[in-house]
N, C-alpha and C positions, 0 to 999 in steps of 0.2 A: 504493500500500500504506500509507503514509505516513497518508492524510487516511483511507482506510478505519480503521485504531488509531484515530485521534481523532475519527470519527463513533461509533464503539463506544462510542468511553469518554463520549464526549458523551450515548448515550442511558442509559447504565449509570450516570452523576451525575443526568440525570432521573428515569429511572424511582426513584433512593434517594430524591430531593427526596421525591417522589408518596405512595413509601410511607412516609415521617417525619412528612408530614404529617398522613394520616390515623391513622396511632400516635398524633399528639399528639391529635385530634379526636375518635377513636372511645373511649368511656368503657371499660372493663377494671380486671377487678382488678387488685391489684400482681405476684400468680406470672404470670398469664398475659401481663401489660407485660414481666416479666424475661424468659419464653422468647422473645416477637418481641424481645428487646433484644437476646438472643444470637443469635437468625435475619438478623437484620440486619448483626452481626459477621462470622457465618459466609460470608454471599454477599456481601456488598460492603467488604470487610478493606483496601482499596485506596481506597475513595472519601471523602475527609474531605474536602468545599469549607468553605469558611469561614464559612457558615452552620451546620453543624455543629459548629465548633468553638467559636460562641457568638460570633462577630466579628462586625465589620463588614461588609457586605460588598464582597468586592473584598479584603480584608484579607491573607486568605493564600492563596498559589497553590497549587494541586494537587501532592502527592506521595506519593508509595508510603509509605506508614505500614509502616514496617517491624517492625514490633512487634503482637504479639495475643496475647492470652492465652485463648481460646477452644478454642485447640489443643495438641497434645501438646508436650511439648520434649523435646531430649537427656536423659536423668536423671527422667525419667518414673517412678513409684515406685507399682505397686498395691498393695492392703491384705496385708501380708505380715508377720507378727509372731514375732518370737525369743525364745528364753528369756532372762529379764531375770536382773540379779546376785539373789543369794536377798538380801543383804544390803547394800542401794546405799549408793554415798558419798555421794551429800548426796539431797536431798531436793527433785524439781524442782518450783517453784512457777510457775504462769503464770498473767500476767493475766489476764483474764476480762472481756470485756462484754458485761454482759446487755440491751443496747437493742437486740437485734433483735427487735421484737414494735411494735406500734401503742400509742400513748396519747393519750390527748382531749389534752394540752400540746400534743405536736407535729403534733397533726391543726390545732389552732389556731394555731401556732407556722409549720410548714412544708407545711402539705394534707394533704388527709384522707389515711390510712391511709400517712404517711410512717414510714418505716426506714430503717434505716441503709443499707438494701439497693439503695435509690432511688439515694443517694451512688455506693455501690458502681458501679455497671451501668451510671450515667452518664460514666463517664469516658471519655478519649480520649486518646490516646498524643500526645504535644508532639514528641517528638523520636526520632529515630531507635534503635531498642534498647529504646524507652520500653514496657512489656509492661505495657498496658493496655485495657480492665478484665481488672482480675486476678475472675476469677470464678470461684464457689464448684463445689468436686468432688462426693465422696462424699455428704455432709450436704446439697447444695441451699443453696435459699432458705430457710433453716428461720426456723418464728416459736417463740420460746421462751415462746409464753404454753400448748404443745403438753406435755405433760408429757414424751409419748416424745424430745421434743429432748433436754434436758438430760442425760435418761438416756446418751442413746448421747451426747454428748458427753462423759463422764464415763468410759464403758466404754472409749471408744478411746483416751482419755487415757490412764487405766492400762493398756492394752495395751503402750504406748510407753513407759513408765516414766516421765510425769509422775505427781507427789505429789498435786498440790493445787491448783485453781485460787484465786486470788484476785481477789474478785469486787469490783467497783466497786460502793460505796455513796452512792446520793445522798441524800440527808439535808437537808432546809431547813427550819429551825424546826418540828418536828413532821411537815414532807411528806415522803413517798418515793416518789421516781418510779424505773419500772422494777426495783421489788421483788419481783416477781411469780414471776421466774423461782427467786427466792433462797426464797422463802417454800415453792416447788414441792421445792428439797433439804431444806427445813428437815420439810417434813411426809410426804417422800419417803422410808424407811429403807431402800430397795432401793438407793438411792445410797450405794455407801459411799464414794466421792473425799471427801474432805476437800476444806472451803475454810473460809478466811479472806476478810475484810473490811478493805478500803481504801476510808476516807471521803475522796470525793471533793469537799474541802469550797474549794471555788469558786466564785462565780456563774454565771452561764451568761449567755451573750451573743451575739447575733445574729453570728455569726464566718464564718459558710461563705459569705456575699454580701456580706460586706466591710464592712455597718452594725455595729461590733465595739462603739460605745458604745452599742446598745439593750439594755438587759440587759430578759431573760426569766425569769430567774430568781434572785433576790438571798439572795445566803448572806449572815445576820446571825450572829457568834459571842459570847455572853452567855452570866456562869455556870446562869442556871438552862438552858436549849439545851444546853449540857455534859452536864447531870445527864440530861436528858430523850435528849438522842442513846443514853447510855450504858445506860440503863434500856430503850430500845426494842432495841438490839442484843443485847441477854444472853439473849435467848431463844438465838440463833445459837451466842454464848459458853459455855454451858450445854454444847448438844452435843455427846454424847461423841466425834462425830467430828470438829469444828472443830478445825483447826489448830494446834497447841500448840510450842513452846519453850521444853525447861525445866518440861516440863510446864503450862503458861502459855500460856491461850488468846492467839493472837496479833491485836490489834487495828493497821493500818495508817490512816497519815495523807498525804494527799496532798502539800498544802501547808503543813505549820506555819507557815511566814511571816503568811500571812494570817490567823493566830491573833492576837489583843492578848495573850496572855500564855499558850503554848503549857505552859510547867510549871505552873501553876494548874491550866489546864484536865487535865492528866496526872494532876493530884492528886487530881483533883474524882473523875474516872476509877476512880482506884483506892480510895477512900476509899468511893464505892457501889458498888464490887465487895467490898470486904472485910465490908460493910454487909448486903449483900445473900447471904451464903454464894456467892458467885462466887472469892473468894480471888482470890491474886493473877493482875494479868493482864502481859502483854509487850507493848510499847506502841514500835513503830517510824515512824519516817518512810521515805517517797521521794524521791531525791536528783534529782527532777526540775527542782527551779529554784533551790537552795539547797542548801551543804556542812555546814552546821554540826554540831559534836559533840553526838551525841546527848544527852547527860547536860546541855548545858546550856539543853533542852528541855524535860527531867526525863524524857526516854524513855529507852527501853533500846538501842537500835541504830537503824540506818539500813540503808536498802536500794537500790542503783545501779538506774538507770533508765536504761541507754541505748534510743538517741540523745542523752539529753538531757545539755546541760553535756559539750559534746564540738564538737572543733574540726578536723575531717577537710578534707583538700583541696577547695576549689570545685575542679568539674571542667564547669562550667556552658558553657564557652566551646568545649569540645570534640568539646561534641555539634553533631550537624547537626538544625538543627529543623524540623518538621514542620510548625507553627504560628508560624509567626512572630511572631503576639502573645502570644506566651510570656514569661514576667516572670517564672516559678519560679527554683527552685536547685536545682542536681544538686551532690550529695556524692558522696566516694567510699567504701562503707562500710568495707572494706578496711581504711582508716585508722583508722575506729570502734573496729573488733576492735583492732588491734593498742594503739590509744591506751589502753583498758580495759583490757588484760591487762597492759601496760608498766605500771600504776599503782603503786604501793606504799603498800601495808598504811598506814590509817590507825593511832590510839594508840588509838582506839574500835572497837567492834563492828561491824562493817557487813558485809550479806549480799551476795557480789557477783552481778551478772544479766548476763545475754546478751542478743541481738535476734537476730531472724529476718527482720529489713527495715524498712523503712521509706518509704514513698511517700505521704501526702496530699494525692497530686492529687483524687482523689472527692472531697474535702471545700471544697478549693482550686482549682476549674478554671484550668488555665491560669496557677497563681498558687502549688503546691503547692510541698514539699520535698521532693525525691529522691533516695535511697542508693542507688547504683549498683554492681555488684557483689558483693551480698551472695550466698550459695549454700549450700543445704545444707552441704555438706562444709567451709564454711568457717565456717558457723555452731558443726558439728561439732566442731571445731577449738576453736574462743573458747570451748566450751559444755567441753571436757576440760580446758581450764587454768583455767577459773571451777572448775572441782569440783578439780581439785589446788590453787590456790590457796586454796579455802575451809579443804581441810583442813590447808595446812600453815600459816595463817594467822589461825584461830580462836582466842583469847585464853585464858587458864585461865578457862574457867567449866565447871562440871557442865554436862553436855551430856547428854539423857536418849537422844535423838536423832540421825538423820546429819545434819549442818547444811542450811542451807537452800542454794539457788542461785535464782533469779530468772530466769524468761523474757518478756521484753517481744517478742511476748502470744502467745495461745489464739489468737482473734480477733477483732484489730484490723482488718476488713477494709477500711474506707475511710483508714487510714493503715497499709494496705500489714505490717501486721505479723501473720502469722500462721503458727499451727502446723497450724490445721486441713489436709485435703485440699481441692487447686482445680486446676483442671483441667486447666494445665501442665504440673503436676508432681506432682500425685494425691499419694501419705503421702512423696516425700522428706524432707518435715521431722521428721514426726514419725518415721521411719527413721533420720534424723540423731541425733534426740534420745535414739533406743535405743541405736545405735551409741554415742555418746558415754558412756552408764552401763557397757556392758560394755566399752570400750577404758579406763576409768579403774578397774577391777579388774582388767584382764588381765596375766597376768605374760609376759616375754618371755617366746619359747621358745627352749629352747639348742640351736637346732640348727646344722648347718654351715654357715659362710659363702657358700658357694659354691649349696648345696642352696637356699639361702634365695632366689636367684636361679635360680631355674629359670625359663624361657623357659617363655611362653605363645605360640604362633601363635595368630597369629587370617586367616583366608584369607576374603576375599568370590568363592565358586565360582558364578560367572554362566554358564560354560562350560564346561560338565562334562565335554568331551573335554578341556580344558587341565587342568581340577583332576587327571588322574589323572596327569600331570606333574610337576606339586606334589608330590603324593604320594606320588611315587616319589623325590622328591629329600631329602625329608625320611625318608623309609624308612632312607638310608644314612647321617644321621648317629646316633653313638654317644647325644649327650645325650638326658635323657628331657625332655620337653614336653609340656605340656597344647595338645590340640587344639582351639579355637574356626572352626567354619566357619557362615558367614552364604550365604544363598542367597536365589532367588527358587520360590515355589509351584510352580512350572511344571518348577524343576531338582532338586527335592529329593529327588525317586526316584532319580534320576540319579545325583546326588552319595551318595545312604547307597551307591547301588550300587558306586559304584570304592573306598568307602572298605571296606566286605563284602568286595570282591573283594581287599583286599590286607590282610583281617585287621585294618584300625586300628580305632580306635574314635576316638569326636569326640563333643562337644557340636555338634549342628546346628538353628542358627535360619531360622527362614522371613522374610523381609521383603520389603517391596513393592519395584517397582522405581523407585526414587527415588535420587537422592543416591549412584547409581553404586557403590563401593566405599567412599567415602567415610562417607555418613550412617548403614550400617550399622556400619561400624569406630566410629565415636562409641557410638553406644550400646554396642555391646560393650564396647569400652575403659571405660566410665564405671563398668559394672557389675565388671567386672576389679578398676579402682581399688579400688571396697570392698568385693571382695572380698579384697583383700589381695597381690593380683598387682603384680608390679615391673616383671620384663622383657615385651616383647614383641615378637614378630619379626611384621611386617605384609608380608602377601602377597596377592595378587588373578589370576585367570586373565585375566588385561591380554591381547587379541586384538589392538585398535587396528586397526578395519575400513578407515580410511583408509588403511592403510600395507599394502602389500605383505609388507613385512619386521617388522609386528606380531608374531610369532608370536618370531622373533631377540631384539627387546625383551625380550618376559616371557624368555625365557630365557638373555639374558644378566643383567639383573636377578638372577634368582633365583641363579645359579652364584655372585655375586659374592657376594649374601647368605648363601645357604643351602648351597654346598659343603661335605661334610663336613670339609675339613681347616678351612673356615673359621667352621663354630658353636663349637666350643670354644672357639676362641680368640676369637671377639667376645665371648663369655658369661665368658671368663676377665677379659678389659678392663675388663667395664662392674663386675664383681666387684674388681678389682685399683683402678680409677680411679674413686673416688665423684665425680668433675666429668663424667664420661662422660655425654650427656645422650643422642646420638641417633650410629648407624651407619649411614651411608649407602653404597649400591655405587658405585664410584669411576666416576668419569666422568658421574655424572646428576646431579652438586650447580653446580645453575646459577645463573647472574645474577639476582636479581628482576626483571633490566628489562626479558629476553628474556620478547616476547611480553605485555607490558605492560600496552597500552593497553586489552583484552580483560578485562582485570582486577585493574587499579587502584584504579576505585569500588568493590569489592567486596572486596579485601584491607583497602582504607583503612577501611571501615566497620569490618569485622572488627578490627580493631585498637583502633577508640573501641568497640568492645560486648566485647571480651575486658579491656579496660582494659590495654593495653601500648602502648608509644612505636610513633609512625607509622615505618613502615618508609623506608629509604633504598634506593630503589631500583635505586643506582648498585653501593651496598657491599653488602646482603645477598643472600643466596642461598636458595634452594629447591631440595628435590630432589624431583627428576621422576621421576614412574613412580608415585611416590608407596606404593613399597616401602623397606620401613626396619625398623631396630631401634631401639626407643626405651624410656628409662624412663621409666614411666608417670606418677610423678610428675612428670618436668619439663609434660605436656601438662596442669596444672590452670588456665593461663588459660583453655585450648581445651573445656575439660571442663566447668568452674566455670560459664563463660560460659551453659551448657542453651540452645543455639540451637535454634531453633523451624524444626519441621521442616516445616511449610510453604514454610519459604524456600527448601529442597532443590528444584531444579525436577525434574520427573518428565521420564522420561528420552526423549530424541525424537533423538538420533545428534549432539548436539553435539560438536564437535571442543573446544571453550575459552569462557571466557566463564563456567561459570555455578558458580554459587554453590559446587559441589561443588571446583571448578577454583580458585575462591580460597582455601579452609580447604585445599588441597594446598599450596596456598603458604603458609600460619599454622604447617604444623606445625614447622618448622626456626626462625621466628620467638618460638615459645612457649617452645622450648630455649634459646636464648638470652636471651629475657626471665627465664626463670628463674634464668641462671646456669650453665647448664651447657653444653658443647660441642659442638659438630657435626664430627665425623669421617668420614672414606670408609673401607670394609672395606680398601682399598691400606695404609694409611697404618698400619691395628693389627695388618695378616695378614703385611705383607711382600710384597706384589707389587708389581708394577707399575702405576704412575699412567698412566690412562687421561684424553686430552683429545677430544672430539668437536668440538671448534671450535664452531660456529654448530649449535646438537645437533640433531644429523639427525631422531632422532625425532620432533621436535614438527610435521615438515612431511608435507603431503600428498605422496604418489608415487604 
């Protein structure tokens, strides 16, 4: 059986040689190179040899690339849009690149009919967790030399409650390259997004293949180039929709460093705008490589650019890699947010910004920088204390406006930065992004303590003879609950019918059968989170066809959890005790070591992609059955994490062992990484402690 897996796999790394080769051989446009590039993702997601990776060969040895971004993840988010504030708090701006389209430079720079897209599509996951190519959702491969691109870029933007994009200017003594798509808003009046203009006044240099001193393109700055940049962009300045401060078109600068004399040039700036009937204009930097006070610039503010000038933990060492001649760096982003938000208010104006990621491997094979654990909800998060801190933090100036906030980017798709849809995670970001406007107007609500924790069940009913069991145990208690039940196609008649038959009512989801009760309860759970859900009591119609006495299992489980005398009073604990993380039924919180060896690799993984301390598998514990009460907040490593559900193996009667079998063991781990406690229902109800010794259940009979 053994050499049969490795003649398989042996013909399944031929036949990819066979067809890479003729990819690289047979001539094709670039759309029709990106669909074989994802057809090739899609059937061979497991074969990276080291020719693929760009190595030597013999370099790196074969291993399950545990990472794809080709397919869905936990946190999956379709086109779904909410009422935004009538009157938002700040104003969100995102960068904007417009080099996705063809120019003669980079046909002659990097091959004919090169994009950023080529970057994009080329990449390959280093290291375990590594979710690459991250590739594009809703929008495609789009070329923005298209007019209908920019349009619906613009339209989904303001769905989501971004302001404004702010679009990269390149500028070289008189040349502009990749103006095309800018000139397409400027003659566009169906566009009404607002954007501003950030001159992106640097050289360019052969950077992506490591020749960094061949410069390709040479920024010269001289006062007449001053006058002449500023005279070309007013047409932009002009427009009554560009982006104003203060009523004051806003003009941005990259680098001031590499200016010789940054206030001259601000002078020159405003001296032909006042010259010119432009009036005054708003003149910022980016705090991409340099702090200094705007004023001694001679600008008016500055504006935060993370990643950049930020020093989060290397976590480089923690990964297991894929590639062995890997030479990158893995950050933790995590650190990011927190380091940005902890800042304090300069004595100057400055707009602060968020990120939504960060990864330049596309640009850097094998060589990139990686922010690991960045997630919507966390972006979310950083993106509500940038707009309360903007607002309690803005200096006395007339403000005609809501201030600005800053998102690094729209997209940035080969450094890993965007808002757009891709196809992991389809509009979570830019969901995140709406979320974040209406949670920074929303006022608490006064309502009861107690009420505020109402219990969600969420049941995975596989066996529709057991759910009516469920159902009946949950009938007798007094508390009211929202009902969530997940099923399979095949039981859904089944399941509306016992739930008919006893008058309840439920939300019910259909889902394939993968990932057991487990990979359903993730998505639900995730979706619960934002929607504002706390508690939740997790139930399943647990048979365990191995066991004789399966059926004893599910119902002792359930008695311990969901007896009437005992919901109240678990929902009073978790109400009464804010450290309450999870309730477990007494006698199933077991050893992590029991049963181990089965699923070791697969918790250890889980623990370097949720970003929490390696388990001890002497002292922590698990509970079995994988029935609980938990808040929902403590599970945001498990959640944050959007594991890729292809990892879920599809279901074939495993007893242990697969992927669904080790995030049962993460969830008791995630409570405590968070901080919060693990209890058995004995211990808050008053009963008695139950010990199963060597826990009968997990053996065959």
């Amino acid at each position: 059986m053994l050499n049969a897996r490795h003649l398989i796999r042996s013909l399944r790394e031929r036949s990819f040689l066979v067809l890479r080769t003729g990819f690289r051989m047979v001539p094709l446009g670039e759309s029709r190179r990106d669909r074989w590039r994802e057809w090739f993702l899609q059937h061979f997601p497991d074969v990276r040899p080291a020719a693929v990776q760009g190595q030597s060969s013999g370099a790196t040895p074969l291993r399950r690339a545990r990472a794809t971004a080709n397919g869905k993840a936990v946190g999956y988010r379709s086109h779904q849009t909410g009422a935004l504030p009538a009157t938002p708090p700040a104003r969100l701006v995102a960068f904007y690149l417009p080099q996705f389209h063809a120019i003669p430079e980079n046909d002659e720079w990097w091959g004919e009919g090169f994009t950023e897209w080529r970057n994009v599509g080329r990449a390959l996951p280093q290291f375990q967790g590594h979710a690459q190519p991250r590739l594009p959702g809703a929008l495609g491969y789009y070329d923005l030399t298209h007019p209908e691109t920019l349009r619906a870029q613009a339209t989904l933007a303001q769905a989501y409650g971004v302001a404004a994009f702010c679009c990269y200017f390149y500028w070289f003594q008189g040349k502009t390259l990749f103006e095309a798509p800018l000139r397409q808003w400027l003659d566009d009046q169906s566009i009404t997004l607002p954007i501003c203009l950030c001159w992106a006044n640097e050289s360019w240099a052969r950077r992506w293949d490591g020749r960094a001193g061949e410069i390709l393109m040479q920024q010269q700055h001289n006062p007449d180039d001053d006058v002449a940049f500023i005279s070309h962009v007013s047409a932009y300045l002009r427009d009554p929709r560009y982006l104003r401060v203060d009523g004051k078109p806003v003009v941005l600068v990259y680098r001031p460093g590499l200016m010789p004399d940054p206030a001259a040039t601000a002078a020159r700036w405003r001296q032909w705008c006042a010259n010119n009937g432009l009036g005054e204009i708003f003149i910022a930097y980016v705090q991409g490589f340099e702090r200094p006070d705007p004023a001694t610039l001679g600008f008016d503010a500055a504006v935060e650019f993370p990643p950049n000038l930020s020093t989060p933990a290397d976590i480089t060492a923690d990964q297991v890699l894929i590639n062995d001649g890997y030479t990158g760096q893995v950050l933790d982003w995590r650190e990011l947010a927190a380091g940005y938000s902890r800042r304090p208010p300069p004595a100057y104006r400055v707009f602060p910004a968020v990120n939504c990621g960060w990864d330049n491997e596309p640009r850097r094979p094998a060589q990139g920088r990686t922010y690991l654990h960045a997630s919507p909800r966390r972006y979310r998060d950083w993106l509500v204390a940038a707009i309360a801190r903007v607002s309690a933090d803005t200096l006395e100036v007339a403000q005609r406006d809501a201030p600005l906030v800053f998102i690094n980017a729209w997209n940035e798709w080969a450094e890993g930065a965007v808002l757009e849809p891709d196809a992991r995670l389809g509009h979570a970001w830019l969901h995140a992004t709406s979320e974040a406007l209406r949670a920074s107007v929303a006022t608490p609500k006064a309502t009861d303590a107690v009420a505020s924790l109402r219990p969600c069940v969420v049941i995975h009913a596989w066996y529709p003879d057991a759910f009516g069991d469920l159902l009946d145990a949950l009938r007798e208690t007094t508390t009211q609950m929202r009902l969530v039940v997940t099923t399979g196609k095949g039981q859904a008649e089944s399941v509306s019918a016992e739930l008919a038959r006893r008058g309840m009512s439920a939300e019910v989801e259909v889902h394939e059968n993968r990932g057991r009760d487990i990979l359903p309860f993730l998505r639900v759970a995730d979706r619960l989170l934002d929607e504002g859900e706390t508690l939740v009591l997790k139930l399943h119609t647990k048979q365990s066809p191995h066991r004789r006495d399966g059926a004893n299992w599910r119902g002792e489980l359930l008695d311990r959890l969901a007896s009437p005398a005992r919901v109240g009073q678990i929902v009073a604990a978790f109400q009464e005790y804010p450290s309450l993380g999870m309730v477990a039924p007494e006698g199933h919180v077991q050893p992590l070591h029991y049963y181990w060896g089965a699923n070791r690799d697969n918790v250890r993984y889980l623990a370097t992609r949720l970003g929490i301390r390696q388990p001890d598998a002497e002292t922590d514990q698990f509970v079995s059955g994988s029935m609980f009460w938990v808040r929902l907040e403590a599970l945001r490593p498990l959640l944050d994490a959007h594991l890729d559900e292809w990892e879920f193996e599809t279901e074939s009667g495993q007893l242990d062992g697969t992927f669904a079998h080790a995030v049962e063991r993460v969830f008791a781990l995630c409570v405590r990484e968070h901080g919060l406690q693990v209890e058995d229902a004995a211990t808050l109800c008053g009963g008695a402690h139950v010990d199963n010794g060597r826990y009968q259940y997990a053996k065959r009979d």
